[in-house]
C-alpha positions as CSV (number, residue, x, y, z in Angstrom):
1,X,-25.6,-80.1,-42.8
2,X,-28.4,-80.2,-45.4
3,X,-25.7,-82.1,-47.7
4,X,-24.6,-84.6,-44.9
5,X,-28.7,-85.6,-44.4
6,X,-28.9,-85.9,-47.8
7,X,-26.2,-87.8,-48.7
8,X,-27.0,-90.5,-45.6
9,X,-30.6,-91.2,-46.7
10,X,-29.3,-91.3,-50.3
11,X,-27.1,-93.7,-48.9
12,X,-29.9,-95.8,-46.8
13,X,-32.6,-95.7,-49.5
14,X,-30.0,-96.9,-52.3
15,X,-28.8,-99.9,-50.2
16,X,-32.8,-100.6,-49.1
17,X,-33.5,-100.9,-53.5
18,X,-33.7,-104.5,-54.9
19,X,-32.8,-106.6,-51.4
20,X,-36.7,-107.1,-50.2
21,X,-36.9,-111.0,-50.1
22,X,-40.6,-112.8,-50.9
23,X,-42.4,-112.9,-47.6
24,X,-44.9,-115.3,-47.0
25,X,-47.1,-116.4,-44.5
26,X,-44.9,-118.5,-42.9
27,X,-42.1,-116.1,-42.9
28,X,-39.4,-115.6,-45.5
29,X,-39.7,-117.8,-48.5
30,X,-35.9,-118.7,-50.0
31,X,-35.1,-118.4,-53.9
32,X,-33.0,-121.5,-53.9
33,X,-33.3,-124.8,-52.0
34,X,-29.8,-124.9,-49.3
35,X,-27.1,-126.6,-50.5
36,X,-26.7,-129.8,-48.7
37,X,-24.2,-130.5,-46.0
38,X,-23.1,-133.6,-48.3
39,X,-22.5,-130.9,-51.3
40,X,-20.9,-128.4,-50.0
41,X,-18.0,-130.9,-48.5
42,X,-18.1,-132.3,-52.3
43,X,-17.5,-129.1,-53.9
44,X,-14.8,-127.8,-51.3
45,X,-13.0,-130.5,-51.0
46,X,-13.7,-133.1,-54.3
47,X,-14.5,-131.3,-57.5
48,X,-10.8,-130.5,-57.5
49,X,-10.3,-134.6,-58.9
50,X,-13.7,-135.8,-58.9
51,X,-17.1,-135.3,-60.7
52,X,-20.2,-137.6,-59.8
53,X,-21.2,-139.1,-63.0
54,X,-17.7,-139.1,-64.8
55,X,-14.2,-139.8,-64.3
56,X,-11.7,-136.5,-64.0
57,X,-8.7,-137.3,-62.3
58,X,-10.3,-140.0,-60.0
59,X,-13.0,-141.8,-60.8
60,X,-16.8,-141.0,-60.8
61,X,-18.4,-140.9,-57.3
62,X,-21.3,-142.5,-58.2
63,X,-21.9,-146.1,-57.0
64,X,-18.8,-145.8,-55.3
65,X,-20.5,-146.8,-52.0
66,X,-21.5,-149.9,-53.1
67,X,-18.3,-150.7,-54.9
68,X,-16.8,-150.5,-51.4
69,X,-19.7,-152.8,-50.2
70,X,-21.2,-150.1,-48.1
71,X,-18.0,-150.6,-46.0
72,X,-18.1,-147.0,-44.6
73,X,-15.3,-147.5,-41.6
74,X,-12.8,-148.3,-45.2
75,X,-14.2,-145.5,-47.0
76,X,-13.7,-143.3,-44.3
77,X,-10.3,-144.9,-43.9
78,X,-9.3,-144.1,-47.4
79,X,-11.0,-140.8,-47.3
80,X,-8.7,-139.5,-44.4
81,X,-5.4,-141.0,-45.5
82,X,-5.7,-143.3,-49.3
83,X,-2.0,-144.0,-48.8
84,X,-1.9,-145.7,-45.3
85,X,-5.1,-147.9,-46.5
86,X,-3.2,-148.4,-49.7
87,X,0.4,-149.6,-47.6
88,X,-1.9,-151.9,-45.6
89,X,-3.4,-153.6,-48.4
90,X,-6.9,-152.7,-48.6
91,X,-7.8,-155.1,-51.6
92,X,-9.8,-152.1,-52.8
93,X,-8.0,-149.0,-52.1
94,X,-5.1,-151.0,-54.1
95,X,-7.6,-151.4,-57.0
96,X,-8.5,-147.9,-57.0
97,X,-5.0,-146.8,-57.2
98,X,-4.3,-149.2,-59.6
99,X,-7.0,-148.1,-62.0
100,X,-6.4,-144.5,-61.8
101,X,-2.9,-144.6,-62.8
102,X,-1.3,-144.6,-59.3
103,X,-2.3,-140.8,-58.6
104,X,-2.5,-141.1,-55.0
105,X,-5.5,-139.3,-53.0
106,X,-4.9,-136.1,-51.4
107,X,-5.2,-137.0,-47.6
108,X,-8.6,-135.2,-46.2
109,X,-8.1,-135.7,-42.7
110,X,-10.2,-132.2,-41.4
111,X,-12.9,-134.4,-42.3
112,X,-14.8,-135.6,-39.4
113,X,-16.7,-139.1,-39.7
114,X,-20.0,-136.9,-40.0
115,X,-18.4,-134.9,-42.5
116,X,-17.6,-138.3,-44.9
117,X,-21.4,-139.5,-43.7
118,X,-22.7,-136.1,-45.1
119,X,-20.7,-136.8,-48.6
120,X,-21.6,-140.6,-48.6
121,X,-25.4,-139.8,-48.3
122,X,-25.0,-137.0,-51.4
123,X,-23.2,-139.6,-53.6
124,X,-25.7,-142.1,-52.8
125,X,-28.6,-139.7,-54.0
126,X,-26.2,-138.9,-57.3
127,X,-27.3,-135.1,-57.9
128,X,-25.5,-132.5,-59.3
């Protein structure tokens, strides 16, 4: 029985060692900022194809906004399905394809309107 006690302290005090996070007055003070809604959609769902300040297999993010005139109902639009807004002739979702060698967009339609708002407002602030 001796062994058993032992063994579960052991066990409790070795999982208690190195987890004690800073307390504050406040509360509990974090390490590291959150990651932002905006970023975490980017880097599930982007980094894949795109980077922000460079072109990978699409084209850097940054200033994309404005090269869609801040049109966010056509970003959106090409977000969720590039190859409809392609077919219906979206001047600039034909350029885009055009310029990047006619890879076509994966469709991201499990992204809500919010979610594409979230990602619009982390490419506008253009940090990594």
């Amino acid at each position: 029985m001796k062994k058993y006690l032992l063994l579960a302290t052991s066990i409790i005090a070795f999982a208690s060692c190195g987890n004690e996070e800073q307390k504050t007055a406040t509360g509990t003070q974090e390490t590291e900022p959150a990651m932002s809604k905006g970023k975490a959609i980017f880097n599930a769902n982007c980094t894949q194809c795109h980077k922000l300040h460079e072109k990978l297999i699409g084209p850097a993010l940054e200033g994309a906004i404005a090269r869609w005139d801040n049109d966010t109902t056509r970003i959106r639009a090409f977000i969720h399905n590039s190859q409809e807004a392609i077919k219906n002739g979206d001047p600039r979702a034909v350029k885009v394809y055009a310029e990047n060698n006619q890879t076509i967009m994966t469709p991201m339609p499990h992204l809500s309107n919010a979610d594409i708002d979230a990602l619009i407002d982390y490419i506008n602030k253009g940090e990594d």
